[in-house]
N, C-alpha and C positions, 0 to 999 in steps of 0.2 A: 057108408063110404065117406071117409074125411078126403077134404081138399086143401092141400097143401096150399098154405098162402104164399104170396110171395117172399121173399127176402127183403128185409128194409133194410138198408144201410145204418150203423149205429149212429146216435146225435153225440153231438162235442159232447154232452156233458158226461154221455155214456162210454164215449173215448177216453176222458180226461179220466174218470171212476178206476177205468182199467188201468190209465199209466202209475193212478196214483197208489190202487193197489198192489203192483207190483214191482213200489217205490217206498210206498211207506205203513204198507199192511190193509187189512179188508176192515177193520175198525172206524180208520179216518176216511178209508175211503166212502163206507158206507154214509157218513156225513158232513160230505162235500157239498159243496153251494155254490152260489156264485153273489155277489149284490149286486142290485143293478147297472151296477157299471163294468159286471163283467170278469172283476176280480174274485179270485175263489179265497173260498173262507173255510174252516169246519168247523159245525153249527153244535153248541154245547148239548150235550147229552139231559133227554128228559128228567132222568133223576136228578141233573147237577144242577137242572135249570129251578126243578121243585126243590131244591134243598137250600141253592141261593135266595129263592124268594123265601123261605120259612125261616132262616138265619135272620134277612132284613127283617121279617115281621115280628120275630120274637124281639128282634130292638127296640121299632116303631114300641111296641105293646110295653116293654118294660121302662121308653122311655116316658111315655103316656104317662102309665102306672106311678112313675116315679115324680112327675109333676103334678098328679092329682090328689097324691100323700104330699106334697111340699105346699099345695095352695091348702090343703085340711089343717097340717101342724100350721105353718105360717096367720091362716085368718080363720079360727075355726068357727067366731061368726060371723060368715058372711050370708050375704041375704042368697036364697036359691035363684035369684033370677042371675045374679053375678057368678054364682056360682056354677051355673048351667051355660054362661057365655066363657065361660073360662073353659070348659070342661071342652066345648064344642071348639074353641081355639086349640086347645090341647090338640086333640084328635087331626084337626086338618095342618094346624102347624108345625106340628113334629116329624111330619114326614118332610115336607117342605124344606126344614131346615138339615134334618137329615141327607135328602136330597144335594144339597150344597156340594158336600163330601163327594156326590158320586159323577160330577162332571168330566171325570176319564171313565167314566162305565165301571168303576168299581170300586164298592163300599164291603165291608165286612163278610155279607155273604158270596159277595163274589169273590173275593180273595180266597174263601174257603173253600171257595170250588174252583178255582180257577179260572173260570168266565169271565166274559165282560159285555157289556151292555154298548153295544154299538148300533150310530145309522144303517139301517137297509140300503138307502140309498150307495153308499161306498165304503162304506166302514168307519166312516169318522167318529171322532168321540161324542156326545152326546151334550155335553157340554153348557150351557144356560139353562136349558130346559130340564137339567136334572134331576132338579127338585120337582116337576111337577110329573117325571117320570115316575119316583118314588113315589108321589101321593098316588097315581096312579098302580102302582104296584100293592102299596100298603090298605089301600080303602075301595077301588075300584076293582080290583081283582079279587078279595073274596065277596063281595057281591055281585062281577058278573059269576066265581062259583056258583052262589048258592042259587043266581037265574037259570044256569045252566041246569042244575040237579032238579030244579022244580019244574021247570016248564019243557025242557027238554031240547032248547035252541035256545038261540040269542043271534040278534043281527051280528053281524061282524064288519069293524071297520076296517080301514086300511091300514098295515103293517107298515110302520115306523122304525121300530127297532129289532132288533135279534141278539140274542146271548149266542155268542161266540167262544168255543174252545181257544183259550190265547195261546197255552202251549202247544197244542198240533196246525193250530193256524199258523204260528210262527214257524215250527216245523216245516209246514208245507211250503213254504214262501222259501225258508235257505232251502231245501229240496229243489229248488225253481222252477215251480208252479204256481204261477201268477195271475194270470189271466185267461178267460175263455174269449176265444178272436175270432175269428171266420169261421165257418161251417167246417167241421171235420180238423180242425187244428187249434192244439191246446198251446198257449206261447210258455214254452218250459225253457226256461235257461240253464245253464251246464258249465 
């Protein structure tokens, strides 16, 4: 014998889901969000988000690449201990200065995908800190991968940024659908 539960009333965001897909299709709706202040966003799609970061890292890597062939032609003898502190600055400062570029949320791979790399907290741009988001993207992310594949967890810290669809965010917003406000009421302008 099953027993019928009760009825729950749908939450905002579950309400919002329905206006939006019957506003702007079941695609964006399906990801919809909100940042912490409430405003909705739709949050860039897994592949766009994996293809953004492999666009930047194929940079990072050729632009590495291309400075450790220019310190080889330019001093080709230098001592390996200069040679190992150059190599090691490569590595951390190309992203770094890469980073510079991406202080509106987006550098080359994001263009290609059309995301952007925005606060959680409200969507703001990222902005000073962009370069140490990129080292973080370029040297900290495939090494929490390869923690992840070997040991089979990793602590997780706190969510700072999120890649954002800008064309169906923007979308959603002249749509007007703005923000999630009271229990049960999405503030949609018209």
């Amino acid at each position: 014998m099953t027993v019928a539960r009760p009825h729950r009333p749908p939450t905002p965001m579950e309400t919002a889901k329905q206006h939006v897909e019957q506003a702007l299709g079941t695609k964006i709706a399906k990801r919809l969000d909100t940042y912490e202040d409430g405003t909705f966003f739709v949050s860039a799609g897994e592949w766009a988000r994996l293809l953004a970061w492999f666009v930047d890292f194929l940079v990072y890597l050729f632009c590495a690449v291309g400075g450790f062939v220019a310190l080889a032609v330019a001093k080709p003898d230098v001592s390996d201990g200069v040679a190992a502190l150059a190599m090691l600055g490569l590595l951390v400062g190309v992203p770094v200065l890469y980073g510079l570029f991406y202080g509106n949320g987006r550098v080359l791979g994001a263009l290609l995908t059309g995301t952007r790399l925005v606060r959680v907290r409200n969507g703001d741009r990222i902005g000073a800190w962009a370069c140490w988001a990129m080292l973080v993207r370029t040297l900290l992310f495939p090494i929490l991968l390869v923690a992840l594949t070997t040991t089979g967890s990793v602590g997780v810290g706190s969510l700072r940024r999120i890649s954002v669809d800008d064309a169906a965010t923007r979308q959603l917003h002249v749509a007007g659908f703005l923000r999630l406000t009271t229990p049960g009421s999405v503030d949609q302008r018209r």
